[in-house]
C-alpha positions as a Python dict, from the first residue, in 0.01 Angstrom:
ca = {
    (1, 'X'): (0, 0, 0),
    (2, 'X'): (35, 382, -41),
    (3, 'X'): (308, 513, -294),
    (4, 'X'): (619, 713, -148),
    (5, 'X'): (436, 1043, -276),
    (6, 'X'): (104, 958, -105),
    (7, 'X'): (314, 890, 273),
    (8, 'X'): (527, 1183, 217),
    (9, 'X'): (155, 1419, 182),
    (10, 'X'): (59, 1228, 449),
    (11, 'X'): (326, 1283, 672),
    (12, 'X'): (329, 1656, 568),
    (13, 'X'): (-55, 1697, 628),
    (14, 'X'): (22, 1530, 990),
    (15, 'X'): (353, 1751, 1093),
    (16, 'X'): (130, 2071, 979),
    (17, 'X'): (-133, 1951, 1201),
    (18, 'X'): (37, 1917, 1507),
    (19, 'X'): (327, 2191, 1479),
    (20, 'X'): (202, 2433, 1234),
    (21, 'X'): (380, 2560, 907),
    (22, 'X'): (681, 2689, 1056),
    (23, 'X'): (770, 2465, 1294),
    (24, 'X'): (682, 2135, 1033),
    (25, 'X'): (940, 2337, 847),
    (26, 'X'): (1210, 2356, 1096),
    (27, 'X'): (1149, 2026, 1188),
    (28, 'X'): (1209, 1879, 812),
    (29, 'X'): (1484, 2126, 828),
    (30, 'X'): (1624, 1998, 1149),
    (31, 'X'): (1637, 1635, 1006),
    (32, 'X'): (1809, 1742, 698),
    (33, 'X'): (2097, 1913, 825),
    (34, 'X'): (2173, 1675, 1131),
    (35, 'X'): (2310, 1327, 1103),
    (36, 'X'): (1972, 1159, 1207),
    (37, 'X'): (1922, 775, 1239),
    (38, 'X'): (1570, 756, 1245),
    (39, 'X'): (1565, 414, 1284),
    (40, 'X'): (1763, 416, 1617),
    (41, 'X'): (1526, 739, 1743),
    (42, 'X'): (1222, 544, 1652),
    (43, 'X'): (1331, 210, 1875),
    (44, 'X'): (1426, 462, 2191),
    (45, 'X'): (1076, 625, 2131),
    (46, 'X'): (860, 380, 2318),
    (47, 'X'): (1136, 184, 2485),
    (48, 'X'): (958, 255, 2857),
    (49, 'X'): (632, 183, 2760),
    (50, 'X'): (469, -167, 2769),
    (51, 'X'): (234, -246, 2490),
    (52, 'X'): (-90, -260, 2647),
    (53, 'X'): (11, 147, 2656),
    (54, 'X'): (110, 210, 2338),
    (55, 'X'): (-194, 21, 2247),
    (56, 'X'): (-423, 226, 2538),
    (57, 'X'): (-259, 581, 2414),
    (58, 'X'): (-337, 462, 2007),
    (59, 'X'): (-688, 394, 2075),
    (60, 'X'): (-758, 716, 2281),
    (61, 'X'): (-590, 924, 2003),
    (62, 'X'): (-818, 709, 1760),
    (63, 'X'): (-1126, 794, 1939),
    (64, 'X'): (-998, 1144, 1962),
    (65, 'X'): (-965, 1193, 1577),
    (66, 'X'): (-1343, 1008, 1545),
    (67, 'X'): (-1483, 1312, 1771),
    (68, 'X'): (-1324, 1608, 1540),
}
């Protein structure tokens, strides 16, 4: 199990990877100043996909991060 510093570097590393400085910025910022239930945003964010597609879209971006 990773400690809470190790998944917030994580997290970090990821939001730089795939918005840049700047925008991983405004997006921490974003969450900071609005009243944001990630919790709720995280249920909605797959709610019209079945699960053989989450599970088809996780594999391609697996085999997608194997090819880098």
């Amino acid at each position: 199990m990773k400690t809470d510093s190790e998944i917030k570097i994580s997290g970090l590393e990821i939001l730089n990877q795939h918005l840049g400085m700047v925008e991983a910025e405004r997006f921490i910022a974003l969450i900071q100043r609005d009243k944001f239930d990630y919790t709720r945003w995280r249920e909605s964010l797959f709610e019209d996909l079945s699960g053989e597609e989450i599970s088809r879209r996780a594999m391609e971006h697996q085999k997608h991060l194997k090819d880098e």
